[in-house]
N, C-alpha and C positions, 0 to 999 in steps of 0.2 A: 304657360309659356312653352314655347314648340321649341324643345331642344335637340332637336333631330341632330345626326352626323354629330354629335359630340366624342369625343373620344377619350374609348375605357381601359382602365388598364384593370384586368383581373386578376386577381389574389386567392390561391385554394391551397390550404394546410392540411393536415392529418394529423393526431400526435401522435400515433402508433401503428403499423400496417405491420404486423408480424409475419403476415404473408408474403409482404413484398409484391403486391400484384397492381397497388395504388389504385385499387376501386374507390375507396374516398374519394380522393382527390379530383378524379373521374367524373363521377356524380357531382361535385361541386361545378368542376368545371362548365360539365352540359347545362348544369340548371343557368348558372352566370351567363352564358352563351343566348339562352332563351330570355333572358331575359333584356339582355344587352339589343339582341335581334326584336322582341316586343315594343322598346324603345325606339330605337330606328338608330342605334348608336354602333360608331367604330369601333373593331377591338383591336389598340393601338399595342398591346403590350399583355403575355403570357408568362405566370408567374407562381411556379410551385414550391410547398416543401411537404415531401414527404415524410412521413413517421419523422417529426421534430417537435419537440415540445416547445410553448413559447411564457412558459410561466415561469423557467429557472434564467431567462437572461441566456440562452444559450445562443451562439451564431444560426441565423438563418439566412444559407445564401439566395434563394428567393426572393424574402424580402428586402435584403440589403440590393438587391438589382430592382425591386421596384421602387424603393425609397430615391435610387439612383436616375429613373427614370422619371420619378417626382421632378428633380432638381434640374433636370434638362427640360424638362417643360415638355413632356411624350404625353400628356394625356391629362383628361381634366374633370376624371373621378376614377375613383379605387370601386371596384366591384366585387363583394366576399357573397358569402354563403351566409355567414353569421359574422357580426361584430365580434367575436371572441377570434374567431380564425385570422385577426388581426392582429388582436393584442392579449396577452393575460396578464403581461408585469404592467405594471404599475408604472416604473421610467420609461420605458419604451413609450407607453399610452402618450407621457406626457409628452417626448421628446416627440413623436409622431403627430398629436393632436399640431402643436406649435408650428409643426414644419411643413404641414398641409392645409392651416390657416394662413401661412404666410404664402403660399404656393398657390391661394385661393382652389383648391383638389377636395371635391365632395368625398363623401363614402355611401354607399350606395350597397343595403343589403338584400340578399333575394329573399329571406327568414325574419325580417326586421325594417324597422324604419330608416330612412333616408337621413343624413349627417349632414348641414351644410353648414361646414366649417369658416365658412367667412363672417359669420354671424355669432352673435357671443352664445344665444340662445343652442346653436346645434354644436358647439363645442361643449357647453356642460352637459346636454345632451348623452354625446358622446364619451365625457367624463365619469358620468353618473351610470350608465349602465356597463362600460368597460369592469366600472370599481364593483360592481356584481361579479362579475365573469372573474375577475381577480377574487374574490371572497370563495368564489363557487372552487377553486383550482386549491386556494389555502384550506377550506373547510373537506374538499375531498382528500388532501394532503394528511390532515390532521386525524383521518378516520383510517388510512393506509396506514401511516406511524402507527398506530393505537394496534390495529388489529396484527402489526410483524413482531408488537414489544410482547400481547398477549400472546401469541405463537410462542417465539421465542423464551416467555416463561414457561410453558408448554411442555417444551420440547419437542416442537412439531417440525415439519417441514418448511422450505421454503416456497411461496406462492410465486415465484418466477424468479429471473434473473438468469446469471450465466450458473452452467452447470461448473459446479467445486469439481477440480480436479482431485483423479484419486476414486470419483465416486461414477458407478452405472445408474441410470435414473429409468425408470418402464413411467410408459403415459397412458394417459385414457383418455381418448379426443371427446370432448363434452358439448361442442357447437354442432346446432346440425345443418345440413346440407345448403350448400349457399351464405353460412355465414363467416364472418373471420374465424379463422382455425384458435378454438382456445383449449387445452390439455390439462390434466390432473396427474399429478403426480401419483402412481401407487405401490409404487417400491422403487427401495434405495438398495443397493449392494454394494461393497468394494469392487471396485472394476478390477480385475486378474490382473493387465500392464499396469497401468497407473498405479492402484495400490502399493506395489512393491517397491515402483518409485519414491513413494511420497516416503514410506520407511528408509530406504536410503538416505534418500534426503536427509532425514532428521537425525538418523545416525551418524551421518558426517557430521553434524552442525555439533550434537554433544560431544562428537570428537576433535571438536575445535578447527574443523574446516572452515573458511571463509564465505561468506553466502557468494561474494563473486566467482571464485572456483567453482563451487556447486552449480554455479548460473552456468559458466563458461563450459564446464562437462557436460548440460544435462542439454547446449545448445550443438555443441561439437559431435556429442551423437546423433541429433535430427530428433531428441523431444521433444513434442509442441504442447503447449498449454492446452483448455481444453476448447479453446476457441481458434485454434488454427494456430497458434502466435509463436515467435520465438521467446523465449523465457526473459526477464530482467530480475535486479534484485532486487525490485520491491515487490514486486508479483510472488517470485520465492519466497521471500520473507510473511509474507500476507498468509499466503499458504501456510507456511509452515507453524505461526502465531495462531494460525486460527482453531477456536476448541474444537472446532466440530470435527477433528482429526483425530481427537481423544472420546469420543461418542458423549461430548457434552454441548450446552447450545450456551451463548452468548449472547449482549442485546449492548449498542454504545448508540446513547440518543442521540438525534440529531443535534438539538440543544446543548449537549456537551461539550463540543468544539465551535469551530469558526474557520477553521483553512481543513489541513490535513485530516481525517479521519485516522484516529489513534490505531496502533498495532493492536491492539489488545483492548475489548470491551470488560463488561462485567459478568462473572459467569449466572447465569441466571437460570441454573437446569442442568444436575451431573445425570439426568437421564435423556435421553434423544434417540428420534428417529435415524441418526446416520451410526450407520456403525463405526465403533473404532478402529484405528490402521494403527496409533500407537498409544502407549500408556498415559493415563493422565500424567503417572510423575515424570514421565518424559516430555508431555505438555509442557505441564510446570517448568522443569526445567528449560526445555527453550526457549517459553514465553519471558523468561525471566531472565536468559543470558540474550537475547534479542532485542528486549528495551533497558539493557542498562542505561543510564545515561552516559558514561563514558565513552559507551561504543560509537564509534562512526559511521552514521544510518546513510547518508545522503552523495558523499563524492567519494572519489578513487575508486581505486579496482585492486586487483589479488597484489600482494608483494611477491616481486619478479627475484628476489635474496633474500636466502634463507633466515639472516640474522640481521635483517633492517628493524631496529626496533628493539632487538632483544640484545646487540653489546651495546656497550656506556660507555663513557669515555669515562678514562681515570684520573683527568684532568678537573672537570667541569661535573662531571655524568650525566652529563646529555644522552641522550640515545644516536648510535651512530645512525649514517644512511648509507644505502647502496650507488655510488656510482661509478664511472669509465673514467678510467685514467690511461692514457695510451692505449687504450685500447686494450686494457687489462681490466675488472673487475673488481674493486676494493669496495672498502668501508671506512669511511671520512665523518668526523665530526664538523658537522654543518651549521657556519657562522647565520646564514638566514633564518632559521629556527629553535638560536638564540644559543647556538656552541661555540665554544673557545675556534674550531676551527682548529686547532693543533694538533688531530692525533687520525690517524690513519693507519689501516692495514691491509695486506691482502686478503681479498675477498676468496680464492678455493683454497689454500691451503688450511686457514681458518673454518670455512666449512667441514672438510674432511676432520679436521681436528676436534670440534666440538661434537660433531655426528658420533663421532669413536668415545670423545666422553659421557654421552648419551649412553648407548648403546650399552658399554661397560658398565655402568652405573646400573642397567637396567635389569642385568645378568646377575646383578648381588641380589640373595637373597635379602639381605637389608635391607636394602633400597623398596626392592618390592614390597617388604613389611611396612615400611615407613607409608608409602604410598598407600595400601589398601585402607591403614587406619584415616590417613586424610580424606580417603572418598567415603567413609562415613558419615552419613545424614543422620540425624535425630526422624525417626519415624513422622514425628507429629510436625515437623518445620512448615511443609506446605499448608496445613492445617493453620500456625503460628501466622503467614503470611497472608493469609486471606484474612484470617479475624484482623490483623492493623490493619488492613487494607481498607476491611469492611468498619472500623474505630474512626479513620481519616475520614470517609464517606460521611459516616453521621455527624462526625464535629462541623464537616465542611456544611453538613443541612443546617444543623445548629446556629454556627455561624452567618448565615441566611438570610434564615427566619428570625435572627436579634435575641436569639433564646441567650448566646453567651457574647461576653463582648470580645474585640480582636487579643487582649491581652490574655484573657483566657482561652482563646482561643488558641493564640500562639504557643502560650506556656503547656496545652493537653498536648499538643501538636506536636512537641520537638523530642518527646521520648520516646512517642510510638514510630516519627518518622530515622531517629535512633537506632531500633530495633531490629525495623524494617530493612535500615542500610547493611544490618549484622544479617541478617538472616539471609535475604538476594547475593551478599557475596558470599556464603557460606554456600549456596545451594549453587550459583554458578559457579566456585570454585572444583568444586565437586566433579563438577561434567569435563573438567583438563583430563580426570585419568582414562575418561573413556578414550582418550586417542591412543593409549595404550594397550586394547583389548589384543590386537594382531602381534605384539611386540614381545611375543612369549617364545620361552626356546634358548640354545644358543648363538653368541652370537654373531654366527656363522646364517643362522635362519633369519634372527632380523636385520639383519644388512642384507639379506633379499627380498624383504617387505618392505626394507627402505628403499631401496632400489626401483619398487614397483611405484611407491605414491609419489604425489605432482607436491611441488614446493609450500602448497598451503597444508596439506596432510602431513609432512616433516615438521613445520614449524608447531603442528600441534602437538605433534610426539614433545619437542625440543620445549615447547612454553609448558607440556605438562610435569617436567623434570625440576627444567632451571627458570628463574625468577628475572634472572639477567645475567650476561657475563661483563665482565669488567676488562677491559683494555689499557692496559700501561703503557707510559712510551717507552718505546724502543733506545735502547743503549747503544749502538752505535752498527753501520752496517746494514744493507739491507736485504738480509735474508731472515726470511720466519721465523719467529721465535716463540714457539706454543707458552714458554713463560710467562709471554708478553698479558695471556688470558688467564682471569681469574675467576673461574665459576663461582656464584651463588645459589645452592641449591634449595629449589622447593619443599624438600621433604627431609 
């Protein structure tokens, strides 16, 4: 049958052009072109994606303009390079096969057979060799997994992706002339800026800085991550969670989750290619005060007052908040977050006041005794928390595989997750006194160290002392009355 002047619309993919130069796509393009011109057929519609994968469901705006151009009735075959360069998932296939049978719209490949989707025959057709190209994408998937989990037990390098901030990488170009650029990693160094960063960084965090403050300072200077970007707090935190900052390697399978990829995998390798920038037990440690569960991973930002959270009302003991009142600054116990709502005080004379109990407090030798004993760690605790860690793991295989039932289950379960809860607050307890390394001297010298840090750096001096202060009401009159606060000390 003489289908001359029919009109094509062509479709050309790549999933990867690391060069950016879109030679694929090119090539496809030309061969569809000759072949389209071989037929005697129009080309009604031009239609790319560059370096996009089409096996994860991701957006392709290409396709979705030719799918578009399906639905307006612009052409009355799809012209590819290959049947894959259409489809890899699986829904897409289906929801595409359906909508270009209804559409009566052939597929037409330059590397493969003809699709004519009006017929049931070229839909399974269709079906049947898509479900390859799908298998062919999961089985290349499943050998990738395989060979980053063996690395990773390794302690090898990473075989691409973005470079870890913190880290210099030297390449060795391995493609030769005329092919896509592919490189070899062959050495890793701490990069001289970033390094020193990434130590900052973690130093504030054990000294009970906020990761939003850290985000907020390390964006107000002009630090960019190492992809160009302005910093966030999950990017920090990522960073800062991750072993390979302590010269260890980690692996968290795919299989594991289902939405978020977890902060923190399983350590699988305390040897590795990346050099250290900080101590495993400072690993430890922020790995550990970063996914408490109590902490607040996802919304708000730094607290803008000094003592939102840490006075209580002596009413209720709610935790007060910071807000404006005439255009003053107080601290109000807050009916929406379930306080009496009766008790309020001024917010700087309060500040000055507690700052001074701080500071005092910090100048007795006593005090300081008290305090260095509570930053005492038991040598072997991170040792203690990997072994439950690693006890949970194999009850949870156990569990599984039908070896134990849930009752036994539950019952091995609740004393090591017990242990676990003693041990993580003992060890992120611990990291409060580092906000006190600067806070030495009289207290003439750290009231000009106070002077220097930003409201989230105070509050950690102030949460590494006192537990909470407590707020009375006021007796009659309103002017300040330091009586009114009753410290509860940490040490």
């Amino acid at each position: 049958m003489d289908d001359r002047g029919k009109r094509a619309l062509i479709y050309c993919r790549i999933s990867l052009d690391t060069a950016g130069k879109e030679l694929g796509v090119e090539r496809q393009r030309a061969d569809a072109e000759k072949l389209c011109a071989a037929r005697g057929w129009d080309v009604a519609g031009m239609y790319v994606d560059n370096n996009i994968s089409a096996a994860n469901g991701a957006h392709r705006p290409g396709y979705t303009d030719l799918l578009g151009a399906v639905d307006r009735g612009e052409g009355d075959a799809i012209v590819v390079y290959h049947l894959s360069r259409l489809w890899r998932n699986r829904r897409e296939r289906a929801e595409g096969i359906e909508k270009l049978k209804t559409r009566r719209v052939s597929i037409i490949s330059v590397k493969g057979p003809d699709f004519d989707l009006s017929t049931a025959y070229g839909q399974a057709m269709a079906d049947l060799l898509g479900a390859f190209d799908t298998m062919e994408s999961g089985v290349k998937a499943e050998r990738m997994r395989s060979k980053i989990e063996q690395t990773a037990l390794a302690g090898g390098q990473m075989a691409g992706g973005i470079r870890p901030y913190g880290y210099a990488l030297t390449y060795k170009v391995i493609s030769a002339d005329g092919e896509k650029q592919r490189r070899r990693i062959t050495g890793v160094s701490v990069d001289p800026v970033e390094g020193p960063i990434v130590g900052d960084c973690a130093r504030r965090v054990l000294a009970g800085e906020s990761i939003a403050s850290i985000t907020r300072g390390l964006n107000d200077r002009g630090v960019l991550t190492s992809e160009g970007n302005r910093w966030n707090r999950t990017t920090l935190r990522r960073m800062l969670c991750s072993a390979r900052i302590s010269g260890r390697r980690e692996y968290t399978p795919r299989t594991s989750y289902t939405t978020t990829r977890p902060l923190v995998g399983e350590i699988v390798s305390t040897e590795s290619d990346w050099p250290a920038i900080i101590s495993v037990e400072n690993s430890d440690r922020i790995r550990t005060l970063l996914t408490r569960p109590e902490r607040r991973l996802t919304t708000g930002g730094a607290r803008t007052r000094l003592l939102s959270g840490i006075l209580h009302c002596g009413r209720c003991e709610r935790p007060l908040v910071g807000r404006s009142q005439k255009g003053k600054p107080i601290y109000c116990c807050n009916r929406d977050t379930g306080g009496c709502g009766g008790m309020s005080i001024t917010a700087e004379p309060t500040d000055d006041h507690v700052r001074d109990l701080v500071l005092i407090a910090l100048d007795s030798p006593e005090m300081a005794a008290r305090l260095r004993h509570r930053d005492t760690v038991p040598h072997d605790l991170h040792s203690q928390i990997r072994e439950d860690e690693d006890e949970l793991l194999a009850l949870a295989d156990d569990f599984g595989n039908k070896r134990i039932s849930r009752a036994e289950w539950n019952a091995a379960r609740a004393p090591i997750d017990a242990r676990l809860e003693a041990a993580r607050a003992q060890l992120a307890s611990s990291t409060q006194t580092t906000a006190l390394e600067g806070f030495v001297g009289t207290v003439e010298q750290m009231q000009r160290h106070w002077d220097a840090a930003n409201v989230s750096q105070r509050r950690a001096v102030v949460t590494a002392v006192l537990e909470r202060v407590v707020v009375h009401p006021a007796k009659g009159g309103n002017r300040f009355n330091p009586d009114r606060l009753e410290p509860v000390w940490r040490a």
